[in-house]
N, C-alpha and C positions, 0 to 999 in steps of 0.2 A: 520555525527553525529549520535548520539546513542538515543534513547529515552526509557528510564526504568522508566514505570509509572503501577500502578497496575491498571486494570480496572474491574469495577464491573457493574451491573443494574444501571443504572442512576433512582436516587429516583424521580425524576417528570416525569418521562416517560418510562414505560416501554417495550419502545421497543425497547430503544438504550440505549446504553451504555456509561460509563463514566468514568473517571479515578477520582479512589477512596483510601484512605489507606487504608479499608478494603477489596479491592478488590482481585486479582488475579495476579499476576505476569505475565511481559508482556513487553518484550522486542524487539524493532522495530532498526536495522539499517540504515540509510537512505544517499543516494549517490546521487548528482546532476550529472546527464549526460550533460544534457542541457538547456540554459536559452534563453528565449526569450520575452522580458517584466516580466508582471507578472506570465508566465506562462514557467513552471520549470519542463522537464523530470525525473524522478528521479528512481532509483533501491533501492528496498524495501528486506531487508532481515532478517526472522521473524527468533527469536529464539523459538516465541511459537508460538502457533496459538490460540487466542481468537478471540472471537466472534467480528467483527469490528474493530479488533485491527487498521491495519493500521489507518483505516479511523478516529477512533477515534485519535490514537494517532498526525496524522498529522492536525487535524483542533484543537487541545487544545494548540495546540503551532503556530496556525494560517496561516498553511498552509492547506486548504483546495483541497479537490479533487472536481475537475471542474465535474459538474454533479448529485454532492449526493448530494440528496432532504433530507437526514437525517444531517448530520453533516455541510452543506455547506450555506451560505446564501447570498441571493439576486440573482446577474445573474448567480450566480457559481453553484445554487441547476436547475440552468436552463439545460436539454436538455441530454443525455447519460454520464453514469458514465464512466470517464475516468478513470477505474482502469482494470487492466491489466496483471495476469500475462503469458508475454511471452517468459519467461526464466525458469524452474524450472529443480531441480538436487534434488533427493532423489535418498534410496534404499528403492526398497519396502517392505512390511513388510514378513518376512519368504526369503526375496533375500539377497545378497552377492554381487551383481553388482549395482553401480551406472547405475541411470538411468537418463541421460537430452535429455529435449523437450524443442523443439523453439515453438512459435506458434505465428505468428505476429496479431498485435494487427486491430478490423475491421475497416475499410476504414473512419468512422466519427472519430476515434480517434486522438484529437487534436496534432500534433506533431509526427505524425506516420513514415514520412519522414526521422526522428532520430531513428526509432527504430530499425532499422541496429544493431545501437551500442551493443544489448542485446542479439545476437544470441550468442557470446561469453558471457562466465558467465561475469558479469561487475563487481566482486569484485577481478577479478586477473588481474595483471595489463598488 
C-alpha cells in the first residue's frame, strides 16, 4: 500500500513531527515481506525524504515501529529501534551509475532471520 500524507512540525511538540494539510509532501510505499503475530517485516520505499517520514507515516495509520520511544506506545516504545535500512539503490549525486548496498540489519533486530529477503531489491518481483 501507498501512504500520501503531508507532514509538518507537530504543533504540541516540537520535536516530532505529524502529518499535516499544511505540511510537506510525503509519500511512503509500504510492502509486507513477512508476518508473524503482531509483528510484520515490511520494505519501505520513500519517494521523498522528510524528517520521520516513515516513522511517522506508519504509526498515524497504527502500525508502529517496535522500539521508537517517539511515535510508538507502551511495550512498542520499549528497547532498540527496529528500523532498518538494509537495501538501498541510488546514483550518487554528480554519478551516472547505480549504486546498491546490502547491509544486514544488528543481531537484536526483531525478525532478522527474514531479512534474507531484502538482499535483492524487494519491489521486483
Amino acid at each position: 500500500f501507498t501512504i500520501r500524507a503531508e507532514l509538518g512540525r507537530s504543533a504540541s511538540n516540537p520535536t516530532k513531527m505529524s502529518i499535516r494539510s499544511d505540511g510537506k509532501k510525503a509519500v511512503t510505499h509500504i510492502k509486507e515481506l513477512v508476518s508473524e503475530g503482531k509483528k510484520v517485516l515490511i520494505a519501505c520505499r520513500l519517494e521523498t525524504g522528510r524528517t520521520h517520514q516513515i516513522r511517522v507515516h506508519l504509526s498515524s495509520f497504527g502500525h508502529a515501529v517496535l522500539g521508537d520511544p517517539l511515535y510508538s506506545q507502551g511495550d512498542w516504545a520499549q528497547g532498540p529501534m527496529h528500523l532498518h535500512a538494509a537495501f538501498l539503490r541510488f546514483v550518487p549525486p554528480g554519478g551516472t551509475e547505480e549504486v546498491t548496498v546490502f547491509c544486514p540489519p544488528p543481531q537484536e533486530f526483531t525478525m532478522r532471520e527474514h531479512c534474507d529477503q531484502v538482499k535483492m531489491d524487494p519491489w521486483e518481483k
